[in-house]
C-alpha positions, 0 to 999 in steps of 0.5 A, a space after each residue: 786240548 791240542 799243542 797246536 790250535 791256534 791257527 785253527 778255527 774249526 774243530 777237528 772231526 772225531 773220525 780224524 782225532 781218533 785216526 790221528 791219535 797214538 795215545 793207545 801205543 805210545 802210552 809206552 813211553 811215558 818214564 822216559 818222556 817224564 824223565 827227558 822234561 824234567 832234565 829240560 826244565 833243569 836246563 831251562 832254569 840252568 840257563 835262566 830261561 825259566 825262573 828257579 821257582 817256575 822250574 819246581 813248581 814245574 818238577 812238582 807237577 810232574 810228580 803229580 803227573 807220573 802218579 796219576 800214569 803209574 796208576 793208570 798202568 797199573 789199572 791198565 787202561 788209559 782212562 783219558 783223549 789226547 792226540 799223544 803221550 806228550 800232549 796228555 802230559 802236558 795236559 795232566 800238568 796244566 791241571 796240576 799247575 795251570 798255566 805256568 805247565 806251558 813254559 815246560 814246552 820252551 825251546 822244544 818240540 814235539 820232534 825233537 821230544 819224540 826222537 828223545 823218548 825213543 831213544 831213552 826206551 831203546 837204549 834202556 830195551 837193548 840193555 836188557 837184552 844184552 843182559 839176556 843174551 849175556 846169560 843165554 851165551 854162559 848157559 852155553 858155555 856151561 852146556 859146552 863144558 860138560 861136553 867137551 868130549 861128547 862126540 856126534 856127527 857133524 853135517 852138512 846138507 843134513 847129511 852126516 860129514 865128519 865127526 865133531 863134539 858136542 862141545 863144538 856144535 853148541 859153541 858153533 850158535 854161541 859164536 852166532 849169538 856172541 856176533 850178535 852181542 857185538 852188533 846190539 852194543 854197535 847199535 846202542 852206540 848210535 842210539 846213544 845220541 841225544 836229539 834234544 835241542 833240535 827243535 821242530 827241525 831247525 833248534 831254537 834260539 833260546 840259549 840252551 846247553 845241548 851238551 849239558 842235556 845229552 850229560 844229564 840223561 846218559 847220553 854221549 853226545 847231541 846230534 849233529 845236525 837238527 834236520 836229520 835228528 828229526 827225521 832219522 830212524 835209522 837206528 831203530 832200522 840198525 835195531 829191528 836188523 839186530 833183533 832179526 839176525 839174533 832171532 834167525 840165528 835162535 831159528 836155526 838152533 830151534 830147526 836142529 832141537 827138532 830134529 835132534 827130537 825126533 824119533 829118527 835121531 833121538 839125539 835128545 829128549 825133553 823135559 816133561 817141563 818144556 814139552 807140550 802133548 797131543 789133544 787126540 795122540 797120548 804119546 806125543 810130546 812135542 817141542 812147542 817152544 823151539 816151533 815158535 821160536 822159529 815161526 816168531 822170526 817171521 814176526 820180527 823180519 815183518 816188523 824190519 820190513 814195516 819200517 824199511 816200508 816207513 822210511 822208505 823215501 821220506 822227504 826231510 825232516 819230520 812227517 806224521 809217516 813217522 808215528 807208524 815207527 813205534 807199534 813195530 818197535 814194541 813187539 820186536 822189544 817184547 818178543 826178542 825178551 820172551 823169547 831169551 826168557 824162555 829159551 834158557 828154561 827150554 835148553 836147561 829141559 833137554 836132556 843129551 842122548 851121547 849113547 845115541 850120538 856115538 851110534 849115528 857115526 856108525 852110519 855114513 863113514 863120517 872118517 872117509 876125509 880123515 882117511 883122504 887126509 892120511 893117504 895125502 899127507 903119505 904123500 898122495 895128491 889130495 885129489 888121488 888120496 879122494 879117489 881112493 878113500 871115496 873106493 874104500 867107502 864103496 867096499 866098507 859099504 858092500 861088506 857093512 862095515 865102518 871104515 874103522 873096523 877095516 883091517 890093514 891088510 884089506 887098506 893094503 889089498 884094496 890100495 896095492 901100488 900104495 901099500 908100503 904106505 899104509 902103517 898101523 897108525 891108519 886104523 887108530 886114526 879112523 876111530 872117530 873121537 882120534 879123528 877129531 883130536 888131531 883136528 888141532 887147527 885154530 878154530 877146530 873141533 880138537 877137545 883142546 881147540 874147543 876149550 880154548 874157544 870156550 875160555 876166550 867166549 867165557 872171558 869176553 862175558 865176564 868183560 860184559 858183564 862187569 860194563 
């Protein structure tokens, strides 16, 4: 059976058929095409375009219709032909009810029906990982709180750069994630709009009530404009970038849980759980899943590239390149959740090395700026008090030193003409966890900073959770 056959006299090749078909993927979609038609055949009755009882022979039918799929998927095979999922519904519905399965089609197309599907799905899908990202975001809190004073290098260029707290660094990828958050709930806005009632791209002349529709199946409002809801994916595009950004930003924590695992740093150590080992080499134990997690952000950047490539200078409204949106989709949906599945038991299986931490600051003079910053606020031009901490590095560097373990008396030696400036406060303020106490900027790595950041992330959760 084709929805569209009238015109035509000859059959359709079954090379085309089988090339034409998206049966096989967008089989997906099936819940929430049932459960756009029934709202539309609740409306057609409401508007008295169909009789009251045309509608429940209709809405039995259905029944029927979803039992027969929900066994198919859980056989997981798709034991019929059909050119789409609309097209075997309405197939599997005339053979419920005969005929009479037509008049579920009324004031509708196959464009605006489309469009509705995958809003549905996507609007469903981004509750779920929003619901992830939620849960990932508290593990963080919850990491973060236990390390509050927990203190290790901070870099830039993977070069070690000033003393921070663990605390700091790890709300540093919730800030990230939290962005992210913002962005999925931006995106579910425009998704949120109910397509239905814009026809093949012109509506319908049926009297029907858009508004009732877009209230029925949750949606804010209808679509304003029929040619562009036909033809638009640009809210699948503003969800394929918000799945990248999150997934570049989980590939940037992945990089630094390898390096922190190596020998090299030893910052942490991994879970037997959560490792995986060598087939030739007895002692490796290797971080698998944050590996993956940064090789899948390839995944869900080419799936934003595939659709850009799709909808890249397509004329209005609706064309058949449009099919092609779905596959992408789908594994950006499925990868993002495993991955925000996983990545919680991953984090919970490592195991913070402080002890190694405390020594890595040992190496590199990571103080040298809180020493730049004391001479300048003596009243030293920052440029001068630079030049005279990067000497102090020189000499702590010749006698192996840190810049802590330097007594006054060689600050006074090594800076003569600024002598009478140097108090025995510098050398308490060179001890690394001093120098970040006193980095009580708004935002800074100060203990009382981060707790502060840690109670503001803590809140904007709960307001997430409880909407």
């Amino acid at each position: 059976m084709k929805l569209w056959g009238g015109r035509f006299q000859d059959e359709t090749a079954g090379s085309v058929n089988s090339f034409n078909s998206s049966l096989s993927f967008d089989f997906e979609l099936y819940p929430y095409d049932l459960k756009g038609s029934r709202v539309h055949v609740k409306m057609l009755a409401r508007q008295q375009i169909i009789s009251e009882d045309e509608k429940e022979k209709i809405l039995t039918g259905l029944d029927a219709v979803e039992n027969k799929l929900d066994g198919a998927r859980e056989e997981g095979k798709i034991p019929w032909q059909a050119e789409d999922i609309h097209t075997l519904i309405e197939e599997l519905l005339t053979a419920e009810i005969g005929s009479l399965a037509g008049k579920m089609h009324t004031a509708r197309s196959r464009n605006d029906q489309v469009a509705l599907d995958i809003r549905l799905y996507l609007r469903n899908q981004i509750d779920e990982i929003q619901l992830g990202l939620v849960e990932l975001l508290e593990l963080f809190c919850e990491l973060s709180a236990r390390h509050l004073e927990t203190i290790l290098p901070g870099f830039t260029h993977l070069q070690p750069a000033q003393p921070v707290t663990l605390a700091h660094h790890l709300l540093a990828h919730a800030q990230r994630l939290n962005r992210d958050l913002e962005r999925l709930q931006d995106c579910r806005g425009r998704v949120n709009i109910c397509p239905l009632g814009a026809g093949a791209l012109a509506a319908t002349t049926f009297n029907i009530d858009r508004q009732w529709v877009a209230k029925k199946l949750g949606f804010s409002r209808p679509s304003a404009n029929s040619l562009d809801t036909v033809g638009a994916r640009d809210f699948l595009l503003d969800f394929h970038h918000c799945s990248l950004s999150i997934l570049l930003n989980l590939s940037s924590l992945a990089e630094e849980i390898i390096i922190w695992n190596s020998p090299e740093y030893n910052f942490i150590e991994l879970d037997d759980s959560v490792a995986t080992g060598s087939s030739i080499m007895p002692q490796k134990k290797n971080p698998d899943i944050a590996e993956l997690i940064r090789a899948k952000t390839g995944r869900i950047s080419g799936n934003y590239q595939q659709l850009a490539m799709v909808i890249k200078g397509l004329p209005l409204a609706y064309n058949k390149d449009l099919q092609e949106d779905k596959e992408s989709l789908f594994d950006s949906v499925n990868t993002l959740k495993q991955v925000l599945k996983v990545l919680p038991v991953f984090l919970r299986g490592i195991k913070f090395n402080p002890q190694k931490m405390e020594e890595a600051l040992s190496r590199g003079h990571l103080n040298a700026t809180e020493l730049a910053d004391y001479l300048s606020a003596q009243g030293l031009p920052f440029r001068q008090a630079h030049q005279l901490a990067g000497k102090a590095v020189n000499y702590a560097l010749s006698q192996n030193k840190g810049l802590e373990e330097m007594s006054l008396t060689e600050f006074k030696e090594l800076f003569p003409e600024e002598s009478e400036k140097l108090k025995p406060e510098l050398i308490d303020r060179l001890q690394p966890l001093n120098a970040i106490e006193n980095r009580t900027t708004l935002g800074g790595p100060a203990p009382s900073r981060v707790a502060e950041q840690l109670n503001s992330l803590k809140d904007n959760l709960d307001k997430n959770r409880k909407k």
